[in-house]
BATI-230920 format. One record per residue (C-alpha): x, y, z. Coordinates in pm, 1 decimal. Layout:
N
+----------+----------+----------+
!       c1 !       c2 !       c3 !
+----------+----------+----------+
!        X !        Y !        Z !
...
+----------+----------+----------+
***
This chain:
167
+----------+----------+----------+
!       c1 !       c2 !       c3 !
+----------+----------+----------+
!  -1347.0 !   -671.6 !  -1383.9 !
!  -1190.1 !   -696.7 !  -1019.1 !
!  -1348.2 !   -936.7 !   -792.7 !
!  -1369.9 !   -833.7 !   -418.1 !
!  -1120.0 !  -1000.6 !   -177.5 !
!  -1283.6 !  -1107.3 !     87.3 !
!   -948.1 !  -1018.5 !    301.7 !
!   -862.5 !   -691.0 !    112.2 !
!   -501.2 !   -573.8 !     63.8 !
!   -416.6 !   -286.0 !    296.4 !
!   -210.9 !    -11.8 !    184.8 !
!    -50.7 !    194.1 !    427.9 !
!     72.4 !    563.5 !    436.9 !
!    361.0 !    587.1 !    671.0 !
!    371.7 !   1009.3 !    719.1 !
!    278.3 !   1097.8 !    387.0 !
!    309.4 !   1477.2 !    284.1 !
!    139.2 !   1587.2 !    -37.1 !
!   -266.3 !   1557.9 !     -7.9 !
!   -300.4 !   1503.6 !   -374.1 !
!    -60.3 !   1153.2 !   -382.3 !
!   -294.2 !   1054.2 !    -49.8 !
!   -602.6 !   1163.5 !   -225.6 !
!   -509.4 !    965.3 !   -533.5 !
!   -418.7 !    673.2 !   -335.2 !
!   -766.8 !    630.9 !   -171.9 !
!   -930.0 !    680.2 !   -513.7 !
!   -728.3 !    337.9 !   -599.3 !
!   -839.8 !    225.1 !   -280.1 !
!  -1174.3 !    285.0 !   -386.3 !
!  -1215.1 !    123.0 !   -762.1 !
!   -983.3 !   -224.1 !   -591.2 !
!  -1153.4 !   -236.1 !   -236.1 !
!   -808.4 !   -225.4 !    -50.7 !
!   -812.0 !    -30.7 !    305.5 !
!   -654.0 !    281.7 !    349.7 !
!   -461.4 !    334.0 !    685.8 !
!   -311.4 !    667.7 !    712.1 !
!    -34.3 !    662.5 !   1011.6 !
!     59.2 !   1003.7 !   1150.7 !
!    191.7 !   1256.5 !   1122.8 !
!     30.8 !   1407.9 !    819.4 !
!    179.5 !   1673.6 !    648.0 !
!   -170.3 !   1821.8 !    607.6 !
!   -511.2 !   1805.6 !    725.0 !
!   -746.6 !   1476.3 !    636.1 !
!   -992.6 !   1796.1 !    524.4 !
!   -745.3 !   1937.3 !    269.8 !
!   -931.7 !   2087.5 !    -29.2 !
!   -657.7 !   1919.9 !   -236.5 !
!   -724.5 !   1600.2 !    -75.3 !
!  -1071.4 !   1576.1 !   -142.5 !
!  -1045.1 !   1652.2 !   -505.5 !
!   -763.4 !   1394.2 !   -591.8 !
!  -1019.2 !   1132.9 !   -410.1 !
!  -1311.1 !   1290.4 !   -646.3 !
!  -1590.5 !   1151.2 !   -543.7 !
!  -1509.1 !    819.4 !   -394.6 !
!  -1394.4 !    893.3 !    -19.4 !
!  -1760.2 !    741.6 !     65.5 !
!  -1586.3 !    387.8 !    -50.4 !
!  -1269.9 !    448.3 !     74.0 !
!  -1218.7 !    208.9 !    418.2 !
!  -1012.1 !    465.9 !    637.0 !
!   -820.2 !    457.0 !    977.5 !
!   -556.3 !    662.4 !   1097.5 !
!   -321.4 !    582.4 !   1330.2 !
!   -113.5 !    830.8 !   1558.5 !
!    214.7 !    627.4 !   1573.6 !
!    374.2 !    310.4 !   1348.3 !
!    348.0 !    143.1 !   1679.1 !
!    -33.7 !    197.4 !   1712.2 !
!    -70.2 !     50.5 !   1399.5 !
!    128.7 !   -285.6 !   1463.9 !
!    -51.5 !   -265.2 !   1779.6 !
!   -374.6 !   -335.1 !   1592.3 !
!   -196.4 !   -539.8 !   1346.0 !
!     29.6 !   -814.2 !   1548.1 !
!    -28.5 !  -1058.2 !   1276.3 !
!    -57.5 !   -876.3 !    959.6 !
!    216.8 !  -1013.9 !    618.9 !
!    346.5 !   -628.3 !    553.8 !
!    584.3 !   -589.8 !    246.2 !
!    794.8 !   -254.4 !    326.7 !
!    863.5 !    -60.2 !    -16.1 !
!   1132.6 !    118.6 !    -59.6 !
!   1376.5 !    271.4 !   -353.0 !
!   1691.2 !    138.0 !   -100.4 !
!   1569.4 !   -235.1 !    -90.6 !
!   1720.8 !   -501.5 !   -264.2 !
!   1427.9 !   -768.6 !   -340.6 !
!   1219.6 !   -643.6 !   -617.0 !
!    810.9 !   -665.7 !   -613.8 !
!    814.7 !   -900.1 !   -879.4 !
!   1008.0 !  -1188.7 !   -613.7 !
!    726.4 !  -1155.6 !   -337.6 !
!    415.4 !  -1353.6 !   -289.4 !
!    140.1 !  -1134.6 !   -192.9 !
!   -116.6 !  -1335.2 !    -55.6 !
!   -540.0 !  -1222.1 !     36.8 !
!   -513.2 !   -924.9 !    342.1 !
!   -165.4 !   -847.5 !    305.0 !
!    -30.6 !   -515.3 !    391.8 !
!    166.5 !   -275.9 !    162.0 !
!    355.1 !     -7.9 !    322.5 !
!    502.0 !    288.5 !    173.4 !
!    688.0 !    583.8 !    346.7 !
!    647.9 !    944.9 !    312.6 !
!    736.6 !   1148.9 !    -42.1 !
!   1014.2 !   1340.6 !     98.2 !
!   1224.7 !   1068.9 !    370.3 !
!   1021.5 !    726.0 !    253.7 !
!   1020.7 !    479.1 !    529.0 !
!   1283.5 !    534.0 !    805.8 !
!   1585.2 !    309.9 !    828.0 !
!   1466.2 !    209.4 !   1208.3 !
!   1144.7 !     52.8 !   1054.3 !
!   1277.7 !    -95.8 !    766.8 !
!   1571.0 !   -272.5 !   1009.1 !
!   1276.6 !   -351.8 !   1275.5 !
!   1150.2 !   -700.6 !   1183.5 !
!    781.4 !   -571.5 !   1139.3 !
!    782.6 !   -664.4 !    734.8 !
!    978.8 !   -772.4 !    459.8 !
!   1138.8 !   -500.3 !    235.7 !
!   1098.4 !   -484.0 !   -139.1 !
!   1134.1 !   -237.7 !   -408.6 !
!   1030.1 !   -151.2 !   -776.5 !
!   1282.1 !   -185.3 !   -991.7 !
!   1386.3 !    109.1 !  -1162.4 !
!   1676.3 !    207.7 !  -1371.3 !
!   1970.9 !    295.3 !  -1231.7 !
!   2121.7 !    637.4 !  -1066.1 !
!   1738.8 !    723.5 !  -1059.8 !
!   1616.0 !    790.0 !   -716.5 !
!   1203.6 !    736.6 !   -632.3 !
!    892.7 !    684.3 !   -857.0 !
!    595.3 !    907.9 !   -716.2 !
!    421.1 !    767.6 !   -420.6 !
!    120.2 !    728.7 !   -570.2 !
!    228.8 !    537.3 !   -888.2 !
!    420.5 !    305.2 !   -644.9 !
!    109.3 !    246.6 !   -451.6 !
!    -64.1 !    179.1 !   -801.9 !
!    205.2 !    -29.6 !   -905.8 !
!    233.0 !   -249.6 !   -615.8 !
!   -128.0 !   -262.1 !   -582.3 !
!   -207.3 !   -418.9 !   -900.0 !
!     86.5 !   -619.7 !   -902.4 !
!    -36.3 !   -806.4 !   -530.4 !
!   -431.3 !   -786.4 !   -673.1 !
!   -267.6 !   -989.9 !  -1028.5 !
!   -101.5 !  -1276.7 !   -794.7 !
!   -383.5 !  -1262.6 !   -545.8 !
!   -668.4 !  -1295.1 !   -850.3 !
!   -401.8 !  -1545.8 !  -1026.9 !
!   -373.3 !  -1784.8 !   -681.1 !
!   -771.4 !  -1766.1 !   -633.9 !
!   -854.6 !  -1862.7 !   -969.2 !
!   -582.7 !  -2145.0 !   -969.5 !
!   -762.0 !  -2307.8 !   -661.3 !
!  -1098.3 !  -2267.7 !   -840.7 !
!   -943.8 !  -2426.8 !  -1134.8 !
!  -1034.1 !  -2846.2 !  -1116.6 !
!   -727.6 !  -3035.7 !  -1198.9 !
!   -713.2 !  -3228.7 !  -1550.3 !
!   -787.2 !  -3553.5 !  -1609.5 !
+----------+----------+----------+
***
């Protein structure tokens, strides 16, 4: 069984544009207690029918915000570790050290995350490795993949500090 962070991963939705990935995503937000930030713009409404469903019945667990710009959302942010993932990066997952109330950002199904915010200096870009001449895993198995993969180093770190030494 998880244990709750008590500084919960953030994952973060830069323009995403099918309500079914989104939905999915803040069901997984909802079984691991990571936050949700949506940033706009949407590519449907936060009231889509499809959206709903993929989330079932767990959107009343599901931490939310939504930001109009990228900007807002650093704005409220200064401070925050953010790991950038994207298919064009060249440091996989597996090399980063997610640490308690780190942010995970993922860009939009159609563009992913612009070239002017993955150049900016506001995170560290990484990828999932994949084999090659293929082009993008669905956003919402990335989100699941990372996800897990930051909760398994997280979980692994907490329970190595908990652990006494030997004698």
């Amino acid at each position: 069984m998880l244990e709750p962070l008590a500084r919960p991963l953030h994952l973060v939705l830069v323009s995403p544009q099918i309500p079914p990935n989104t939905g999915n995503v803040a069901r997984l937000c909802a079984v691991t207690g990571s936050r949700l930030i949506l940033v706009e713009p949407l590519g449907f409404s936060i009231t889509d029918r499809e959206l709903k469903r993929a989330g079932l019945d767990y959107w009343d667990k599901v931490f939310l915000k939504l930001y109009p710009t990228y900007a807002a959302y650093l704005e409220d942010y200064p401070e925050a570790r953010r790991w950038l993932f994207s298919a064009r990066a060249t440091t996989s997952l597996y090399a980063a050290r997610f640490e308690p109330g780190d942010h995970l950002v993922f860009g939009s199904e159609v563009t992913g995350l612009p070239a002017e915010l993955m150049e900016g200096g506001s995170g560290q870009p990484v990828t999932i490795p994949m084999l090659p001449e293929r082009r993008s895993l669905n956003l919402s198995t990335s989100v699941g993949i990372a996800t897990y993969e930051a909760l398994r180093q997280v979980q692994l770190g907490e329970a190595a500090r908990q652990t006494p030494p030997a004698s």
